[in-house]
C-alpha atoms as a printed R data frame, in Angstrom:
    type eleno elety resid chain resno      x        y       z
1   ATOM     1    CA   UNK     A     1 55.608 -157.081 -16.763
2   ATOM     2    CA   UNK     A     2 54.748 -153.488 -15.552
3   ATOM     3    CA   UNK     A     3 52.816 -152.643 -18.805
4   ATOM     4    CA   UNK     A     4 49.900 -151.497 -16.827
5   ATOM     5    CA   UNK     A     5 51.556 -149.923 -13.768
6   ATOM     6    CA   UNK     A     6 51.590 -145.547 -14.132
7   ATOM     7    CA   UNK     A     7 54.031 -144.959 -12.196
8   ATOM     8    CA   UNK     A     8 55.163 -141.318 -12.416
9   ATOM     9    CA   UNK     A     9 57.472 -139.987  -9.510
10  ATOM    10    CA   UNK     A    10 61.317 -141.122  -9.834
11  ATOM    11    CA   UNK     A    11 62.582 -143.275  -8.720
12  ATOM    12    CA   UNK     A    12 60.306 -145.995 -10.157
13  ATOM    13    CA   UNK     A    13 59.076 -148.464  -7.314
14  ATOM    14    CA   UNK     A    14 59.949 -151.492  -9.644
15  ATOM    15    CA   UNK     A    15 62.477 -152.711 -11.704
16  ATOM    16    CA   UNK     A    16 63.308 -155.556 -13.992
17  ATOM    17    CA   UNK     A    17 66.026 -157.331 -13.385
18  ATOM    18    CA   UNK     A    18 67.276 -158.411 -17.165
19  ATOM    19    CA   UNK     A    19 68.719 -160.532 -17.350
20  ATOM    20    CA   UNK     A    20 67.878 -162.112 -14.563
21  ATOM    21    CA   UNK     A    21 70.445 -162.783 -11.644
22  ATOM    22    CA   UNK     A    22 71.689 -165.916  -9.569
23  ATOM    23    CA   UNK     A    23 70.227 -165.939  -5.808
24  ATOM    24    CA   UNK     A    24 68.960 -168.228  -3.215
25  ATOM    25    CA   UNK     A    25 66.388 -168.169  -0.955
26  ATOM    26    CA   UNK     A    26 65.438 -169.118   2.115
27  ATOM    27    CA   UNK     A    27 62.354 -170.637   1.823
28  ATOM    28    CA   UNK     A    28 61.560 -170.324   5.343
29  ATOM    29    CA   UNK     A    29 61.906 -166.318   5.518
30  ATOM    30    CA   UNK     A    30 59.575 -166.179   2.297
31  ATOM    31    CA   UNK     A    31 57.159 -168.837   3.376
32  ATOM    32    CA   UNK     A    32 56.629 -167.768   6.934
33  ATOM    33    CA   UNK     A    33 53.977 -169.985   8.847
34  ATOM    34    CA   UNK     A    34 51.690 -169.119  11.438
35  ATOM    35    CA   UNK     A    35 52.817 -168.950  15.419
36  ATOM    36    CA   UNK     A    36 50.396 -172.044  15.886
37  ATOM    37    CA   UNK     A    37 50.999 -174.201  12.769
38  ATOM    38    CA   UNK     A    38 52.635 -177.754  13.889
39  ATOM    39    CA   UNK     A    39 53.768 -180.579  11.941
40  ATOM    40    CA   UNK     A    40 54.418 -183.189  14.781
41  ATOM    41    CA   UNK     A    41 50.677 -184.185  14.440
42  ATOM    42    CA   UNK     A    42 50.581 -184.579  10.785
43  ATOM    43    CA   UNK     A    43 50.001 -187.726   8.711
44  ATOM    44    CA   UNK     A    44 52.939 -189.462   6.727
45  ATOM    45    CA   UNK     A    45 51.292 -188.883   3.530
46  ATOM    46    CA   UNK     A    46 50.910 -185.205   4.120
47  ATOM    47    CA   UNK     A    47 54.894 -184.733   5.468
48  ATOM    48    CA   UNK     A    48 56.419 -187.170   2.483
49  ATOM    49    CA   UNK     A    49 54.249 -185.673  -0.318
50  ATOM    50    CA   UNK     A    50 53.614 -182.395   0.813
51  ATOM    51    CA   UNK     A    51 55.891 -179.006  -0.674
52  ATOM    52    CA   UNK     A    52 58.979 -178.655   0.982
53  ATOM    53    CA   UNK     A    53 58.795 -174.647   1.953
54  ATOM    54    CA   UNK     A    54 61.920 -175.248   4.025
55  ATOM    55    CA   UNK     A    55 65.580 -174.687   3.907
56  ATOM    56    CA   UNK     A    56 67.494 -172.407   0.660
57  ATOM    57    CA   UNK     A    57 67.078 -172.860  -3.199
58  ATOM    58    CA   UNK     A    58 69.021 -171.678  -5.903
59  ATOM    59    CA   UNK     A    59 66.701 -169.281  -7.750
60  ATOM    60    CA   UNK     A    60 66.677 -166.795 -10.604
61  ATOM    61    CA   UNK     A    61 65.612 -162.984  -9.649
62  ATOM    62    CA   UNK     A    62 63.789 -161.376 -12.237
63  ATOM    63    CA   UNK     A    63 62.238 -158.274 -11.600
64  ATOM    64    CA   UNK     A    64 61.793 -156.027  -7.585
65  ATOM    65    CA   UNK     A    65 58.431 -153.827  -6.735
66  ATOM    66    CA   UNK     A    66 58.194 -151.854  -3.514
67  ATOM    67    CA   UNK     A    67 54.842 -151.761  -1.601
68  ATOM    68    CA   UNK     A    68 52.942 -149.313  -0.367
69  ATOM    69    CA   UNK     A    69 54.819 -149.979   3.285
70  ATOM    70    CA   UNK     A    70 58.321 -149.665   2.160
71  ATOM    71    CA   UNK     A    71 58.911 -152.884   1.454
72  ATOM    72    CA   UNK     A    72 60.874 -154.711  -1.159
73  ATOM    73    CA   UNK     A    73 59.834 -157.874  -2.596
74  ATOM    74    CA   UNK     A    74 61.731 -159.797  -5.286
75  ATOM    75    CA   UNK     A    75 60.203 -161.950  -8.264
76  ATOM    76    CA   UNK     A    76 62.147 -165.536  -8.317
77  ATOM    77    CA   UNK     A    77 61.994 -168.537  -9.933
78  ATOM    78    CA   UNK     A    78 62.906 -171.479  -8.795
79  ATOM    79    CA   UNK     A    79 62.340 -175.157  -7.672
80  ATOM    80    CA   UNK     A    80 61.191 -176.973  -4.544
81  ATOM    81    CA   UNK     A    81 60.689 -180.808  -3.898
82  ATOM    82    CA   UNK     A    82 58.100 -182.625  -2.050
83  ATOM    83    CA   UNK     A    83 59.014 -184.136   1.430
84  ATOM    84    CA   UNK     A    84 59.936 -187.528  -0.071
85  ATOM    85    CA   UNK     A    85 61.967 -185.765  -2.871
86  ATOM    86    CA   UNK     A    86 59.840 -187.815  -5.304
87  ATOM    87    CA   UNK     A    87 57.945 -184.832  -6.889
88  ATOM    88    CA   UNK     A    88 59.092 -181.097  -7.792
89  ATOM    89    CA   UNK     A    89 57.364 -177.643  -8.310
90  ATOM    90    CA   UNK     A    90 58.546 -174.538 -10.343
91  ATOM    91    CA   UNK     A    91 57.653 -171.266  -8.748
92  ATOM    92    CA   UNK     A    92 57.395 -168.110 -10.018
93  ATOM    93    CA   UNK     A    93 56.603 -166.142  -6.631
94  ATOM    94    CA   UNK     A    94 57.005 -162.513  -5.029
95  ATOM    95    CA   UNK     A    95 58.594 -163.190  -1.804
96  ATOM    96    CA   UNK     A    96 60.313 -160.721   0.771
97  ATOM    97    CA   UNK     A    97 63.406 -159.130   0.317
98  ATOM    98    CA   UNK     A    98 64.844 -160.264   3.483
99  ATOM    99    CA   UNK     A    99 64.518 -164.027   1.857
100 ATOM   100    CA   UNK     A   100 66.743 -163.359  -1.241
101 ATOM   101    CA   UNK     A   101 70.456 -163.133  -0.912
102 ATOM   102    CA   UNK     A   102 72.552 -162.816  -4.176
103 ATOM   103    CA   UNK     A   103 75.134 -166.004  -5.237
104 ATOM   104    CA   UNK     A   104 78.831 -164.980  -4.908
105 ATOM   105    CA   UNK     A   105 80.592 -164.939  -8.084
């Protein structure tokens, strides 16, 4: 996953997580949306068949990689629905580490 990443000074700013750990995430936190998106406007279609990007999922974390800010953002996989719960996605997405909690054992 890092193959091509020279990173020299300790300690590392990634690391795999293998294997790879039980968390959820808050879909919400990772997803943010803009100050001036609304959804009260929206067409049917586009709120029953669009991706949820709301509320927690159970995910997988896989690997971590800190930015050039400081930050700490988490590779997870996992599954969302559409609106209508008729149709699912699997992501595999970097998302903030504020978004990621671990599953008690």
């Amino acid at each position: 996953m890092f193959d091509n990443w020279n990173a020299h000074m300790q300690p590392l700013p990634y690391r795999v997580v293998d294997p790879p750990q039980p968390v959820t995430v808050d879909l919400g936190v990772a997803f943010a949306r803009s100050p001036r998106s609304r959804s009260d406007g929206l067409p049917m279609r586009v709120r029953a068949e669009g991706l949820v990007l709301s509320g927690t999922v159970n995910a997988e974390l896989h690997a971590w990689v800190r930015t050039n800010l400081g930050d700490w953002l988490a590779l997870v996989c996992c599954t969302t629905t559409s609106g209508n719960s008729k149709g699912t996605m699997d992501l595999q997405q970097w998302v903030p580490s504020g978004s990621v909690r671990p599953v008690d054992s």
